[in-house]
C-alpha positions in Angstrom: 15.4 5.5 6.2 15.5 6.7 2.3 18.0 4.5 1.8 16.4 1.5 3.5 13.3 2.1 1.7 14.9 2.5 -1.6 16.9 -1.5 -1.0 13.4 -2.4 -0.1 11.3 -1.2 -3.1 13.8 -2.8 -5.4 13.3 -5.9 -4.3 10.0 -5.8 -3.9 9.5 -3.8 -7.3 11.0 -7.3 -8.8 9.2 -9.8 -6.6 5.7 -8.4 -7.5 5.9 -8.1 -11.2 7.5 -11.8 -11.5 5.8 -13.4 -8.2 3.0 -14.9 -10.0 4.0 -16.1 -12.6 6.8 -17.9 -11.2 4.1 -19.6 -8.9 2.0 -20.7 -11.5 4.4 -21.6 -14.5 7.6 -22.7 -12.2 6.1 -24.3 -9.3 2.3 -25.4 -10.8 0.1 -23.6 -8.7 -3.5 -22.8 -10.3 -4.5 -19.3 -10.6 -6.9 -20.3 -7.6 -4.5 -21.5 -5.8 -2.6 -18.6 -5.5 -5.7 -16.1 -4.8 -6.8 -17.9 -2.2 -3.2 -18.1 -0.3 -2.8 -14.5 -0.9 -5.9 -13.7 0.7 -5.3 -15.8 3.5 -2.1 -14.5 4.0 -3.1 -10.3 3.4 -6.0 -11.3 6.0 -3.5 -12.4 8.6 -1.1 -9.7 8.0 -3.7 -7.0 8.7 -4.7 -8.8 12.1 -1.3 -8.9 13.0 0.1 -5.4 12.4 -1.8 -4.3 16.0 0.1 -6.8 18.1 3.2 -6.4 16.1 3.2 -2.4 16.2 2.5 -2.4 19.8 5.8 -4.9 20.4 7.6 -2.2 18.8 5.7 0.5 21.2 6.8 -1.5 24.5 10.4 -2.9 23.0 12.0 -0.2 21.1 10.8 0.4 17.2 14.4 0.0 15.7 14.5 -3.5 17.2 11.7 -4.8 16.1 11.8 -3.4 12.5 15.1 -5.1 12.5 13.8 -8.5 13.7 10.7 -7.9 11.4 13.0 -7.1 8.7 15.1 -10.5 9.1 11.7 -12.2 9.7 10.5 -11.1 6.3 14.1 -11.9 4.2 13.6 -15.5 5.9 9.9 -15.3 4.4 11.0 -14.8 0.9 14.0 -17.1 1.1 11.5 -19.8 1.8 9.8 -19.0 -1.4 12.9 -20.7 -3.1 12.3 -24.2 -2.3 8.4 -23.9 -2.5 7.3 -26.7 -4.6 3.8 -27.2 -3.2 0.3 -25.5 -2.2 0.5 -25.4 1.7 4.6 -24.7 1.9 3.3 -22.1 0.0 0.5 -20.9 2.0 2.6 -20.8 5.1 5.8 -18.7 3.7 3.2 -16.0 2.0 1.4 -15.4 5.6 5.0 -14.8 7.7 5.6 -12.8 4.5 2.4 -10.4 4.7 2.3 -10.3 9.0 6.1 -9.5 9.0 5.4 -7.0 6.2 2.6 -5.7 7.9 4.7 -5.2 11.4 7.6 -4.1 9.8 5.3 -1.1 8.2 4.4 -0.4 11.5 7.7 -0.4 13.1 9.1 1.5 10.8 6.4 4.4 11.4 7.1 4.0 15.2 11.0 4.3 14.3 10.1 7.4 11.9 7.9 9.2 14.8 10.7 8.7 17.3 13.2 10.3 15.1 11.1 13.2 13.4 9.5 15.8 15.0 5.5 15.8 14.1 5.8 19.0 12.1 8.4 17.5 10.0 6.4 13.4 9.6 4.4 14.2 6.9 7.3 15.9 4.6 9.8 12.9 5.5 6.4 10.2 4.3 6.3 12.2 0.9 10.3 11.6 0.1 9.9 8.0 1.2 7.0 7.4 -0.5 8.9 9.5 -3.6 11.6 7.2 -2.9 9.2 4.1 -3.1 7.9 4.7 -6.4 11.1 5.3 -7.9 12.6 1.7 -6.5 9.6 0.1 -7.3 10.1 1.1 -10.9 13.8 -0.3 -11.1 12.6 -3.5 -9.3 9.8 -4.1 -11.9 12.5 -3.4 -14.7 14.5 -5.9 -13.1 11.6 -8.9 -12.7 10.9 -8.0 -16.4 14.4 -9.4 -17.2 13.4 -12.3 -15.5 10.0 -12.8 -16.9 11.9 -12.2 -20.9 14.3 -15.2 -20.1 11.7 -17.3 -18.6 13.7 -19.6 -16.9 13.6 -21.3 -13.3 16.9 -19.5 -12.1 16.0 -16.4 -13.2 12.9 -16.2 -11.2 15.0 -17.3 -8.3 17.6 -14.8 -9.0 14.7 -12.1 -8.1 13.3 -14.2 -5.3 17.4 -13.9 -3.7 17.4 -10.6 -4.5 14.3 -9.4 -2.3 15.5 -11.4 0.3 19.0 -9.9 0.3 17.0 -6.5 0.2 15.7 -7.0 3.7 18.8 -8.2 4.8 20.7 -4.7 3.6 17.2 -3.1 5.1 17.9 -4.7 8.4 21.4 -3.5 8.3 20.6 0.0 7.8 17.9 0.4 9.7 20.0 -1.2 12.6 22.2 1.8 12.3 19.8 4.4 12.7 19.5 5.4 16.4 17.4 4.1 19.2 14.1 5.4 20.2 13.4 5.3 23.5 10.4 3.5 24.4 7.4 4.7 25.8 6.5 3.7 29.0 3.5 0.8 29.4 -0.3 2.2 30.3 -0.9 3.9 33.7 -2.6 1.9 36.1 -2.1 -1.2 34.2 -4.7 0.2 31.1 -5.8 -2.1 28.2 -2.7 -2.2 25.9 -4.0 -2.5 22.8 -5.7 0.7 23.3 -6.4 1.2 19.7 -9.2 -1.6 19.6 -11.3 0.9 21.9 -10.6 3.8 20.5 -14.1 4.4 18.3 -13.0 7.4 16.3 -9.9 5.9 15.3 -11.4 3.0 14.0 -14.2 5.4 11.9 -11.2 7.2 10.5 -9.1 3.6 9.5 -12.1 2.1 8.4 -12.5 5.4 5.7 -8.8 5.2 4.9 -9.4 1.6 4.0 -12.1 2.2 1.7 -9.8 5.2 0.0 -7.2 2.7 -0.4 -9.5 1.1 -3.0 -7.9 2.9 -5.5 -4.2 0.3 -4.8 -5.9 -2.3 -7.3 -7.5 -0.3 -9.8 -3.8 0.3 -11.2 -2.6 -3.2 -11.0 -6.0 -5.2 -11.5 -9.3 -3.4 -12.7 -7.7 -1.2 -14.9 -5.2 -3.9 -16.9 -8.4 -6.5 -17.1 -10.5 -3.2 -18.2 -8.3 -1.7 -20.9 -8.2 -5.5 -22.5 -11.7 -6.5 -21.8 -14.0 -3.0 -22.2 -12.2 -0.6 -24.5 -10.4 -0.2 -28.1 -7.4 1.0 -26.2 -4.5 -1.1 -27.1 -2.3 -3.0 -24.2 0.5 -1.1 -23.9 -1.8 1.4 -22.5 -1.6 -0.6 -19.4 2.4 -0.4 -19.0 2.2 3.5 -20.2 0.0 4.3 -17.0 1.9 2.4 -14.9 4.8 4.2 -15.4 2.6 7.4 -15.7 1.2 7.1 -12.0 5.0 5.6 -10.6 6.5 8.7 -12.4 4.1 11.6 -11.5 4.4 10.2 -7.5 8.2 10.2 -7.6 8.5 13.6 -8.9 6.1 15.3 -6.9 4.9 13.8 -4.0 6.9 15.9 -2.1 5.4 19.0 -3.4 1.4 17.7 -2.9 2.2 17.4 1.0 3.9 20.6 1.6 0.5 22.3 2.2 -0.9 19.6 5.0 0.9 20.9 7.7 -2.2 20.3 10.5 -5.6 18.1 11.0 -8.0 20.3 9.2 -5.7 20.6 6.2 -5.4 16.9 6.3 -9.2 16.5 6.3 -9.4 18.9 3.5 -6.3 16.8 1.2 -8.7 13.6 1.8 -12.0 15.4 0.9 -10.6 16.5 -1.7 -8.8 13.2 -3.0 -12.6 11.6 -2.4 -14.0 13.9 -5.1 -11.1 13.2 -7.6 -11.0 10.0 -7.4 -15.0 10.0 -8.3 -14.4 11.9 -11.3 -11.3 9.7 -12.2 -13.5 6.5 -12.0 -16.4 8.3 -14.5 -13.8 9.2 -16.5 -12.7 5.6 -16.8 -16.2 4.5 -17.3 -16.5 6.8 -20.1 -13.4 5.4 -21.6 -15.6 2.0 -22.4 -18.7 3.9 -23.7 -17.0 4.3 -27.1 -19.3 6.0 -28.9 -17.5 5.0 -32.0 -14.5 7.2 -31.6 -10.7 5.8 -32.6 -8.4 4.1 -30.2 -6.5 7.4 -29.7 -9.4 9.3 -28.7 -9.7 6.2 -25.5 -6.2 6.1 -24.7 -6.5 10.5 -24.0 -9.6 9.5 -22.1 -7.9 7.2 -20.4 -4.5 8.8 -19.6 -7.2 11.8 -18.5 -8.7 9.4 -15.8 -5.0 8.3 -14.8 -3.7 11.8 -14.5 -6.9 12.7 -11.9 -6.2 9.0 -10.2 -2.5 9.7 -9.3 -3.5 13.5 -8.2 -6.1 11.9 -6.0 -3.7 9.2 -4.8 -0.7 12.1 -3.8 -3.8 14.5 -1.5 -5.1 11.7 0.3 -1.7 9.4 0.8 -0.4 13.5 2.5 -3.9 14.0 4.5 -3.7 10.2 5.8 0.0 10.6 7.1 -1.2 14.1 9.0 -4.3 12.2 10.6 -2.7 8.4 11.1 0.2 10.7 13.3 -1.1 13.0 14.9 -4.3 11.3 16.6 -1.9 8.4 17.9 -1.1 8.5 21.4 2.6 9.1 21.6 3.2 5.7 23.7 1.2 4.0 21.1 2.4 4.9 17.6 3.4 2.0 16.6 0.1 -0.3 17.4 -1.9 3.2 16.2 -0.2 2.7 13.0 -0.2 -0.8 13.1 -4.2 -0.4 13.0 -4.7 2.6 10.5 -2.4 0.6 8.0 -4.2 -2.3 8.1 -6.3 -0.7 5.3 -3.1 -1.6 3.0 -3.5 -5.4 3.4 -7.4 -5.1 3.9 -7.2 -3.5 0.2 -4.7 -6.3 -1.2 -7.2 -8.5 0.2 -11.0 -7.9 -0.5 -10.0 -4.8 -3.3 -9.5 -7.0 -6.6 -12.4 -9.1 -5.6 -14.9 -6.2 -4.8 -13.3 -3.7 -8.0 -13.3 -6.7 -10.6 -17.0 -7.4 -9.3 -17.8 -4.0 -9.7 -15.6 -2.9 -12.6 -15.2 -5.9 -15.0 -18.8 -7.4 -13.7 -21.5 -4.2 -13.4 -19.7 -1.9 -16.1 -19.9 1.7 -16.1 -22.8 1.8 -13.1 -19.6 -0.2 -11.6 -17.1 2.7 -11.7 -19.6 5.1 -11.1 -20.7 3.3 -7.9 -17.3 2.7 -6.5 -16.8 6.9 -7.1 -19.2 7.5 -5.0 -17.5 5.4 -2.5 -14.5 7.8 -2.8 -16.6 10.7 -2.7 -18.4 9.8 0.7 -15.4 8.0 2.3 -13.6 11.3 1.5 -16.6 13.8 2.9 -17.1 11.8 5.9 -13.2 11.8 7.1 -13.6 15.6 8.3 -16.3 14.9 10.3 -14.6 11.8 11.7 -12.1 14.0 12.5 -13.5 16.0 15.2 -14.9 13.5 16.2 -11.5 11.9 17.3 -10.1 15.5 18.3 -12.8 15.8 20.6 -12.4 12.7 22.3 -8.5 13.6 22.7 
């Protein structure tokens, strides 16, 4: 599974720092355009990873993440002879569903092959493992964006694809899980819709996952737009955040070994994360000081971020786990990681609103979101224990 996700990150690492450009110099789609297909598509993807996740419940996991796998290489492929808006819009929604059931599958696959104590210490390698790909990918689509040419933005487009083809393959070697028989008495199968807790808890995990664009959106158009910082700030904590994550992921999830440490990582992340965003916000104050002084301030904010980021990715693994019913993991996962492609979707519209629009009573507003979403998860919590 760490070497399947490390193929995977690669290629994706490549595809995301070239996609859009490619799309908008190569093929002549308009910066609208583009938005508006990608949220189309992120929407979709986090409907289907429910239906998808409970395939993999009721046909095996490895299966279907294979399938899912070849379903999203065939997905990218198509992006190579995309020469037109709705082409377009209909390769980037089998992209974002398969993505979205593959993530799903593959958490099915993990719980059938790990034993729950063991879960959340695999999640922080391959989430290690992750960053560390993605950072070799991006390297990689920066070659491609340097030349600028048409073939070598299809050279990264081939090599995602081939990615989920090796993915396929090695996951198709990993042994099979048995599956778990259907609902006694013929119950609902898509359980997870009904289960109220649940739902409270993926609904706060969603608004935690706020923080995915603030790296790759809100903070870039920030830096540029709101402080003296210069632009290589943006690359610097890029490589910051992937850097910190790969090197000690591992080490931030040791401790949440149980629900109540879980709720405590993600309580914990809340109130980091709020005084990572009024950190930011102080970074375009000014107050006359040098464009040193704003870059400390802002690597300050960056450092608190990816802390933030490491306790609540480590409590959300614990709490996505173990409240899933073991016949159901994969349509249970499917559900609590729809908060990835929720985020992709509605995050850089609401944190450039907030961020780039409101200013500093922006950052500070969206820290408080992080602070509640945070407190309120233990409670949520026992809630959902209760109703076990």
């Amino acid at each position: 599974m760490v070497v399947a996700q490390l193929v995977n990150a690669v290629g994706d690492g490549a595809f995301y720092v070239s996609s859009a450009l490619y799309f908008t110099r190569i093929v002549g789609l308009s910066a609208p355009q583009i938005g508006a297909g990608l949220a189309v598509a992120w929407a979709v993807g986090s409907v289907a990873g429910v239906p998808l996740g409970h395939l993999a419940d009721r046909r095996g996991p490895r299966g279907a993440a294979v399938l899912l796998a070849l379903a999203t290489a065939a997905a990218v492929a198509s992006f190579l002879v995309v020469r037109s808006f709705v082409p377009f819009l209909c390769a980037a929604v089998v992209y974002a569903a398969a993505q979205s059931g593959l993530a799903a599958a593959r958490q099915a696959l993990l719980a059938g092959l790990v034993g729950p104590a063991a879960r959340t210490r695999v999640l922080a390698r391959l989430q290690a493992v992750l960053n560390g790909g993605l950072a070799v990918g991006a390297a990689l689509g920066g070659l491609a964006l340097h030349a600028g040419t048409r073939t070598a933005y299809l050279s990264v487009f081939a090599l995602d694809a081939v990615a989920f083809l090796a993915c396929a393959l090695v996951l198709g070697r990993l042994p099979a899980v048995a599956v778990a028989p259907g609902p006694a008495g013929g119950g609902p199968g898509l359980a997870v819709l009904r289960d109220r807790p649940y739902a409270l808890l993926a609904l706060l995990n969603a608004l935690m996952l706020l923080r995915m664009p603030l790296l790759s959106l809100a903070l870039p158009l920030w830096i540029v737009e709101r402080t003296a910082a210069p632009g290589w700030t943006v690359s610097a904590l890029f490589v910051l955040n992937t850097g910190v994550v790969m090197l000690f992921q591992v080490r931030a999830a040791r401790s949440v070994t149980d629900l109540a440490l879980a709720a405590r990582a993600v309580r914990w992340s809340g109130a980091v994360m709020c005084a990572a965003c009024a950190v930011f916000a102080l970074s375009g104050l000014g107050f006359g000081a040098g464009a040193g002084v704003v870059v400390a301030v802002l690597v300050l904010g960056a450092v608190l971020q990816v802390l933030a980021e490491m306790r609540h990715s480590a409590g959300a693994w614990q709490i996505g786990f173990a409240l899933a019913p073991a016949d159901r993991i994969g349509q249970y996962q499917g559900f609590y990681g729809s908060g990835v492609p929720v985020a992709r979707t509605l995050g850089p519209l609401l944190v450039t609103t907030l961020l780039i629009g409101w200013g500093v009573p922006g950052w500070l507003l969206l820290g408080g979101v992080f602070l509640v979403a945070g407190a309120v998860t233990g409670p949520a919590v026992r809630w959902a224990v209760g109703t076990r």
